[in-house]
N, C-alpha and C positions, 0 to 999 in steps of 0.2 A: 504494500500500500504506500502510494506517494503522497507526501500534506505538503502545503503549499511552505514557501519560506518563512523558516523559523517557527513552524510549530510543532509542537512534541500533542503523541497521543496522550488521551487519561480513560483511565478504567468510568465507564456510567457518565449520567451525562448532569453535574453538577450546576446545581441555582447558584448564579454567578451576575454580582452587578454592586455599584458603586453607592448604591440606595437600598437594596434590599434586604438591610437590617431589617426593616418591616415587612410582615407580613404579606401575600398578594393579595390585592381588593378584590372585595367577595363579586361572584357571579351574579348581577341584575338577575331577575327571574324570567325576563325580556329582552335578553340582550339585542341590540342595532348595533350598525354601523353607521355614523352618521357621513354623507358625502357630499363636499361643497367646494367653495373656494372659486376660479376660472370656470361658471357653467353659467348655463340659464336659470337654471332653478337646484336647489340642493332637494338633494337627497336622501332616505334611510333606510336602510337593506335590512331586511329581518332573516332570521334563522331562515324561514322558510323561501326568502328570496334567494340565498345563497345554497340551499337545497337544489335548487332549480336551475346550477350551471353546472355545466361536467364537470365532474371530478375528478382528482388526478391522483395516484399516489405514485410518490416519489425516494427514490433510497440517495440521502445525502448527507455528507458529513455537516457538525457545526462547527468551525472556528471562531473561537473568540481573539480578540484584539492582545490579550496579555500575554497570549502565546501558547495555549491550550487548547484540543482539537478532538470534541464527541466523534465518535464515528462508529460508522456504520446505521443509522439513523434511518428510519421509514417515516416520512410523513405523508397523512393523506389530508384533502382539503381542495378548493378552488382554486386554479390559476387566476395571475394578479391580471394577465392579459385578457383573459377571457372575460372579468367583470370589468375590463377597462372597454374594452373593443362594446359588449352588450350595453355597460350601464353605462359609462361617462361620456367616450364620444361621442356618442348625439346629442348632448347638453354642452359642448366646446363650441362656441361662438365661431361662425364663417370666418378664416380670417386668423383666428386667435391659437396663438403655439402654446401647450402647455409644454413646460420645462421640468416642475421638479416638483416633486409629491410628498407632502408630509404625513403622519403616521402618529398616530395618541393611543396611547393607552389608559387606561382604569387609573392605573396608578399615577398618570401626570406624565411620563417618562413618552416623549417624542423626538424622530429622525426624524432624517431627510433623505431624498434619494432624487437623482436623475431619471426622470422618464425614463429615459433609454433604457436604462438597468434595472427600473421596476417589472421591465416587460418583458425581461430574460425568462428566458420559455420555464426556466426551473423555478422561478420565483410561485410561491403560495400562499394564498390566506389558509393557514393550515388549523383545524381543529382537532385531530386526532397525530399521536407520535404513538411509534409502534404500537400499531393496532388497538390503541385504548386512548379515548378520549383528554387531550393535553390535561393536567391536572394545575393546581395554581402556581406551583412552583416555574413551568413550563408556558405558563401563559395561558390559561384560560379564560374566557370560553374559544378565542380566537385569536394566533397572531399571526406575524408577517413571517414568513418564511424566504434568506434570499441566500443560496449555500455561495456563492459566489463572493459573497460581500462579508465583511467580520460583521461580529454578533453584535455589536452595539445598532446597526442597521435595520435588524431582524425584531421590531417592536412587540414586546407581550400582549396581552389583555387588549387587542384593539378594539376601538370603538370611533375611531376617525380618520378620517381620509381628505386630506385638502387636497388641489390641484391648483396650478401655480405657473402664470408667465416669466418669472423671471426668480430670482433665488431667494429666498425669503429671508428675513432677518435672523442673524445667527447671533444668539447672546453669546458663545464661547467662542466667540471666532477668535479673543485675545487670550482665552484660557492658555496656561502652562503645556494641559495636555489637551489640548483640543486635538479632537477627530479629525481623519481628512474626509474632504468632502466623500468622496466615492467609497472608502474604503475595500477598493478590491484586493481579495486574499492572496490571488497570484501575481501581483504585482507588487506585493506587501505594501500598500498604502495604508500604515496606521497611522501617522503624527500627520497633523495636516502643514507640519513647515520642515523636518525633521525627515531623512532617511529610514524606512522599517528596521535597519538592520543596527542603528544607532539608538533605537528606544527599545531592542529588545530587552536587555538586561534589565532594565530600571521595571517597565514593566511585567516582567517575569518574577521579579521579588514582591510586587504588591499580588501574585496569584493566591497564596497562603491568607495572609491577614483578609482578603477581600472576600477569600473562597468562607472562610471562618465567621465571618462579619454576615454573608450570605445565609449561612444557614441557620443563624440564630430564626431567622423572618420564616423559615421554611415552614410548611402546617404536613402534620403527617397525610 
């Protein structure tokens, strides 16, 4: 098995993030997706809206950005392209280019991504990981799935979907460790000013404290 640069396998696939000392916010009993931004009129997709586009299941590793790499992974769920192509563009203004798509979850925690790269044929709104319904830890009831892109990309618990002419405002754009825009895995783009191969170290020492800090939030 090949992983892209700089990252080492790990045993299972560990709840991992920079916030998730807490808990993941509980499941609506109703969950939507809400979808707006660049259209004519916004949108809300329900369970049973998303029932109703082909399904895909897909076998894909996850990469996170610290240097750690789930594999061997089944997701099944909706392609991002198939609800883009049905639901959105015919609500894109004659005329008007969307650019770049953003992504909420439950818990507040939002990407960003390039059009182009949301619509990588492997990308998924995924609600089940191997064969069983995502659980909180993993993002329930629904997240982004994009095996191409590191994990901070791949939003849990979604429930929003903007669309976007031009690139939208980045609060971290000045942070220390901000993301790079795309974060593609085979290209190692993790520092958005920094070389991949020059933040490995630094981030591969917060794996431990953040992996630990992680799972206090975890619910059996």
């Amino acid at each position: 098995m090949t992983l892209p640069p700089g990252q080492r396998g790990v045993d299972g696939f560990p709840r991992f993030g920079s916030h998730l000392h807490r808990p993941p916010p509980p499941v609506p009993a109703d969950p939507v997706i809400e979808i707006g931004g660049a259209l004519s009129e916004a949108v809300t997709l329900t369970a049973k809206d998303l029932a109703e586009l082909p399904r895909q299941e897909l076998g894909a590793d996850f990469h996170c950005v610290a240097g750690w790499s789930a594999t061997g992974l089944v997701w099944e769920g909706v392609a991002f392209e198939a609800l883009y192509r049905t639901r959105v563009e015919p609500l894109v203004a004659a005329g008007a280019a969307i650019t770049h798509v953003v992504f909420e979850g439950f818990d507040g925690y939002r990407s960003v991504a390039l059009l182009q790269d949301a619509l990588a044929e492997d990308v998924l709104i995924a609600d089940r990981l191997d064969g069983r319904p995502l659980d909180g830890d993993h993002g329930a009831p629904v997240r982004l799935v994009s095996p191409s892109q590191y994990g901070f990309v791949s939003t849990k618990h979604l429930c929003r979907i903007t669309f976007h002419t031009s690139a939208p405002p980045d609060p971290d754009r000045w942070s220390p460790i901000a993301a790079h825009s795309r974060g593609r895995v085979w290209q190692e783009e993790r520092h958005r000013y920094l070389p991949g191969r020059v933040v490995r170290p630094v981030y591969r020492g917060l794996i431990g404290p953040i992996r630990r800090l992680s799972a206090r939030g975890s619910r059996p």
